[in-house]
N, C-alpha and C positions, 0 to 999 in steps of 0.2 A: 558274056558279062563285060560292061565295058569299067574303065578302071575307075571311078568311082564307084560303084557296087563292089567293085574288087578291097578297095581300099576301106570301106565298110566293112569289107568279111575279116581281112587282117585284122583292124579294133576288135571287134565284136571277139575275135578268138581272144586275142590278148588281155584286153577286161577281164573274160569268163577265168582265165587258166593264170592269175596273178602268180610272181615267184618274188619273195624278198632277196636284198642284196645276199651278189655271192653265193645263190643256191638258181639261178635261170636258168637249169639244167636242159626244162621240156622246151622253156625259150628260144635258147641255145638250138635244139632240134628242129621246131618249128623253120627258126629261119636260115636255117641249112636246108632244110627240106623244101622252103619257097626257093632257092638260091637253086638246087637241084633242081627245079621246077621250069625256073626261068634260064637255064643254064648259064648262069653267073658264076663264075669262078670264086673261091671264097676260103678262106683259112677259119679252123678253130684251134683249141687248144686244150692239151692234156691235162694241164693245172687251174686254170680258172676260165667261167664261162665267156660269152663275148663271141661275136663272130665281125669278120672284115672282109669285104667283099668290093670287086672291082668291075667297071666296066668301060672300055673304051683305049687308046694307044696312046703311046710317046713322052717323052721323059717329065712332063709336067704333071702334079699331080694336084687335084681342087678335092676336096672332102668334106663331108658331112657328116657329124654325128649324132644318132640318138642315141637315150639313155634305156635300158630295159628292167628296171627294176623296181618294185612295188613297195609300198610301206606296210608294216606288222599292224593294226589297229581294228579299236573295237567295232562293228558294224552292226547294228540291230541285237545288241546285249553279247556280238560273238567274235571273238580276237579271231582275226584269218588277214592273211594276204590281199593286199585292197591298191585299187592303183588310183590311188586320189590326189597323186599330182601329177596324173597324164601324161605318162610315160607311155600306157598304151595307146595314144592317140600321136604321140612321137614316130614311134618305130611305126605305125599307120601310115603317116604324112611322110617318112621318108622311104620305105618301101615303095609309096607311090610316085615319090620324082622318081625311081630306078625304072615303075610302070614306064612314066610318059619319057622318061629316057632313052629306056633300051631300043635299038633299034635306029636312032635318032644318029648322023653321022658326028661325028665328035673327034676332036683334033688333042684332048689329052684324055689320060685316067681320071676318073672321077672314082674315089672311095667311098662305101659306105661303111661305117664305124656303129657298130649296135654293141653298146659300152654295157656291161654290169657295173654295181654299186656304185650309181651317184650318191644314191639317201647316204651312206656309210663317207661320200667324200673321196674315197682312193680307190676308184672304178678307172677314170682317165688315168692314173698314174702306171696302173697293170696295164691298159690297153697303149700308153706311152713306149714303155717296156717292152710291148711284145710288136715294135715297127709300125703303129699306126698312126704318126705321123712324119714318117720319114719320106724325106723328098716332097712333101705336100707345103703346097706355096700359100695357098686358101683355105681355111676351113669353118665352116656353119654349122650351126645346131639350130635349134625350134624347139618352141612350147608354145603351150596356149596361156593365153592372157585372163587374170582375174576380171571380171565386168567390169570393178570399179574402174582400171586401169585399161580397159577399152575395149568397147563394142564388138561383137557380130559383122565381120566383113570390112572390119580393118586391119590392116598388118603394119606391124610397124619392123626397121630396119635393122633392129639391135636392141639387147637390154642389156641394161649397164646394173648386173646385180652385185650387193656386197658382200664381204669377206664376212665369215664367218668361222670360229672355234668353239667347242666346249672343254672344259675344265673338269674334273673330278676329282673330288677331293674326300681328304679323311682327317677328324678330329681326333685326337687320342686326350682323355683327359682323367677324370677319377671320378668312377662312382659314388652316391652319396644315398644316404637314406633323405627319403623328405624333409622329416620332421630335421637334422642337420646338415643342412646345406653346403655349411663354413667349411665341412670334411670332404668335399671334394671339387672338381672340377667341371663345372655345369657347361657338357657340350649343344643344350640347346639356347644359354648364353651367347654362344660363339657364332652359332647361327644367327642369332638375331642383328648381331655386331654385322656380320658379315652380310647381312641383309642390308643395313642401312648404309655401311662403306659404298657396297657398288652403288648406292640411288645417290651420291656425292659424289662421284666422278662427274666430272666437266672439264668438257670443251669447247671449241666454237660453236654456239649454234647456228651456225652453216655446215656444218659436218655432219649429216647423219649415222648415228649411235647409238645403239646401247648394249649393257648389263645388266643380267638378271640371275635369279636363282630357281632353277627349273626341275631340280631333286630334292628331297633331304628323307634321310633313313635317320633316325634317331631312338632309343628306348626299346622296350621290348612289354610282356603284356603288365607286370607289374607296375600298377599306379604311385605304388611310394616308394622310388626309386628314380633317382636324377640323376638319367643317362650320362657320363662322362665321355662315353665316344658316339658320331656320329658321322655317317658319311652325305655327301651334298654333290650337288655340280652346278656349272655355271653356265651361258650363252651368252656367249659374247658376238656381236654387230658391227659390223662398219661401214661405211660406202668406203676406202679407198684403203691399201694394202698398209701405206705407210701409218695411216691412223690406229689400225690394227696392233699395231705393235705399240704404239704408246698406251693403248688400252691393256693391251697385254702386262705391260711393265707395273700400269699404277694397279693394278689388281696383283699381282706377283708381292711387290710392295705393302699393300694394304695387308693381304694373306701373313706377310713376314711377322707384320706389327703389330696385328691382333694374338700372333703368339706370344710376346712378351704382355701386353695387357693382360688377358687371361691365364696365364702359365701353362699353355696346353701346346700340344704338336698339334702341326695343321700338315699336312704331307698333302702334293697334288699333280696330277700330271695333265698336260696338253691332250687333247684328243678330234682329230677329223676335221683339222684345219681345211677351210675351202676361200680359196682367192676371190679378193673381188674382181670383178670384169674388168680386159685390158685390151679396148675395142678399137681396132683398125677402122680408120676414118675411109681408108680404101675399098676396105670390104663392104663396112655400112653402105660407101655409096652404090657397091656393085647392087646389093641384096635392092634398095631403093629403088635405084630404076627398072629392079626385077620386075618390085608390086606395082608400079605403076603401070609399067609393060603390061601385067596380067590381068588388074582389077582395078585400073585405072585414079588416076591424079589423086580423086577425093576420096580415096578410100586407104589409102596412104599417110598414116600416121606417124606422130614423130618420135625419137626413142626411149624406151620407155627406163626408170630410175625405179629398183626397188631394193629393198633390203634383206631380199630373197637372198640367197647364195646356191650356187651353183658351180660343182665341180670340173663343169667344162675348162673353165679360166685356167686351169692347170696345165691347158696343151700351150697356152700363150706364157705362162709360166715356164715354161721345160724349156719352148722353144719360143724364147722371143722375138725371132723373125718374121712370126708368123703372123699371116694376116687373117685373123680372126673375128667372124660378128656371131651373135644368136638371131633367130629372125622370135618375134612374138606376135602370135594369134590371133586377133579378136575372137571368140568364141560364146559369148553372154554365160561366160564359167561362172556358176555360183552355187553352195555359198562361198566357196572358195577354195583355193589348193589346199589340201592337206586336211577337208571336211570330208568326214566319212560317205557322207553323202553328194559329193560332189559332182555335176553335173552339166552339160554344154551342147550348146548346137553340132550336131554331128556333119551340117555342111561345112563346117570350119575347117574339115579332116581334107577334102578336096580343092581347096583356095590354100592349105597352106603346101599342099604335094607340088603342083602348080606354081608358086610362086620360087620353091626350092628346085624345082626342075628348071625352072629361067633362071636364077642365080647360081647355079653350078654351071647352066651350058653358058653362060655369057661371061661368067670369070673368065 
């Protein structure tokens, strides 16, 4: 079998056998069991899933990681484990630069990092913790690209995704009967309030942003009863980390002020913060002359901007020296990440092994 049919059978497993964040137990197995296979040397761990695996000598180290973990969602009328933002065609594409690696003479360590819970946010942070990026001078990651954002057999050098949090929150206010309203404290009031505050934040519009309200639990089955508590949350967007935080504040802010308007508690806390990307112009240009190396000048696209978030950016985070890019895919992915149905050229799985096997061995 040569390594693209290989690298076809690693998808095709990972697809069939999804595992949500924090539970890639069989995962976890699987690629210990590839690692045992290929004799690759390789650590796991006691407390959470993840494996880190190395190959090659001497004190510099370049790394790669992918993400292994799937999202909860309905599929065909039926909640299950679904990898509909291509995490299994990740761990695919870097298994396979390890294929066209191993064996290959190589003058430093080359890591590979197969992270649990990106979807959750704080996957990098455990696999931070437990030394996977210590000593590492370089490090990459890969996904595949939406259509809109670029075709089939292009790769582009880096994605510059943004920061993202969500918010959860709790209204305490006082029940009321229908028919008298004036007796208590109408928490779908507060809702509506808090609807319309986030659609009035502004910024530069050269800043890509937003706020939105992505929950709300309110009432219960009784029709003549005006719920007084409710709970809600929020999604918050940014392209850049500092802008994040202003958003943060005038929503913090807003939340305060709507409590004295309505006379209600508003209680709320941060949740799954993920950084926006903080991309080495070093690294980008290594990844660059990677693709072009591999699938040449015009197939070499430029980097891509989206308001995705991804908890990669955390290792450049932790460790600000580091020289960090993502590569991205073209693959005719549609209709898009995160659609249950989600769907893509599966040659895209062997152009992006390829082009991350020549960006690691040329770091």
């Amino acid at each position: 079998m040569d390594h693209k049919e290989k690298i076809q059978e690693f998808f095709d497993h990972f697809h069939s056998n999804a595992e949500v964040s924090w539970q890639e137990v069989e995962t976890t197995k699987k690629l210990a069991g590839i690692m045992d296979e290929l004799q690759v040397p390789y650590r796991t761990f006691d407390d959470v899933t993840g494996v880190i695996a190395e190959i090659g000598e001497g004190p510099e180290v370049v790394a790669v990681r992918a993400d292994m973990d799937a999202l909860w969602q309905e599929v065909n009328g039926k909640f299950q484990a679904n990898h509909s933002c291509g995490h299994d065609a990740n761990m695919a594409m870097v298994l396979g630069a390890l294929l066209y690696l191993k064996g290959e003479p190589l003058s430093k360590r080359i890591r590979f990092i197969f992270q649990p819970a990106e979807e959750k946010g704080n996957g990098a942070l455990a696999m931070i913790e437990r030394g996977a990026a210590e000593d590492v001078t370089h490090l990459y990651g890969v996904h595949l690209r939406p259509i809109e954002e670029m075709p089939f057999g292009k790769v582009a050098p880096a994605i510059y995704h943004g920061s993202a949090v969500f918010l959860k929150g709790k209204i305490i206010g006082v029940d009321a009967h229908g028919a008298r309203p004036q007796q208590g404290k109408n928490a779908i009031d507060v809702i509506a309030a808090i609807h319309q505050f986030v659609k009035s934040i502004y910024f530069s519009p050269f800043e890509s942003y937003s706020a939105k309200l992505t929950n709300i639990q309110a009432g219960g089955e009784s029709l003549n009863i005006i719920p007084g508590n409710a709970t809600f949350a929020l999604d918050l967007r940014s392209q850049s980390n500092a802008l994040m935080k202003e958003l943060q504040q005038r929503v913090e802010e807003g939340l305060a002020s709507l409590q004295t308007v309505y006379g209600v508690t508003i209680e709320w806390e941060w949740h799954d913060f993920t950084p926006a990307a903080e991309v080495s112009g070093a690294a980008l240009a290594i990844a660059d002359a990677a693709i072009r190396s591999v699938i040449g000048d015009a197939n070499a696209a430029p980097a891509v901007e989206t308001t995705g978030a991804d908890d990669f950016h955390f290792y450049t985070i932790e460790k600000p020296e580091l020289k960090a890019a993502m590569i991205g895919v073209g693959a005719d992915l549609a209709p898009g990440l995160h659609h249950p149905d989600m769907a893509f050229n599966h040659d895209a799985l062997d152009i992006g092994a390829r082009v991350l096997a020549e960006t690691l061995k040329t770091t």
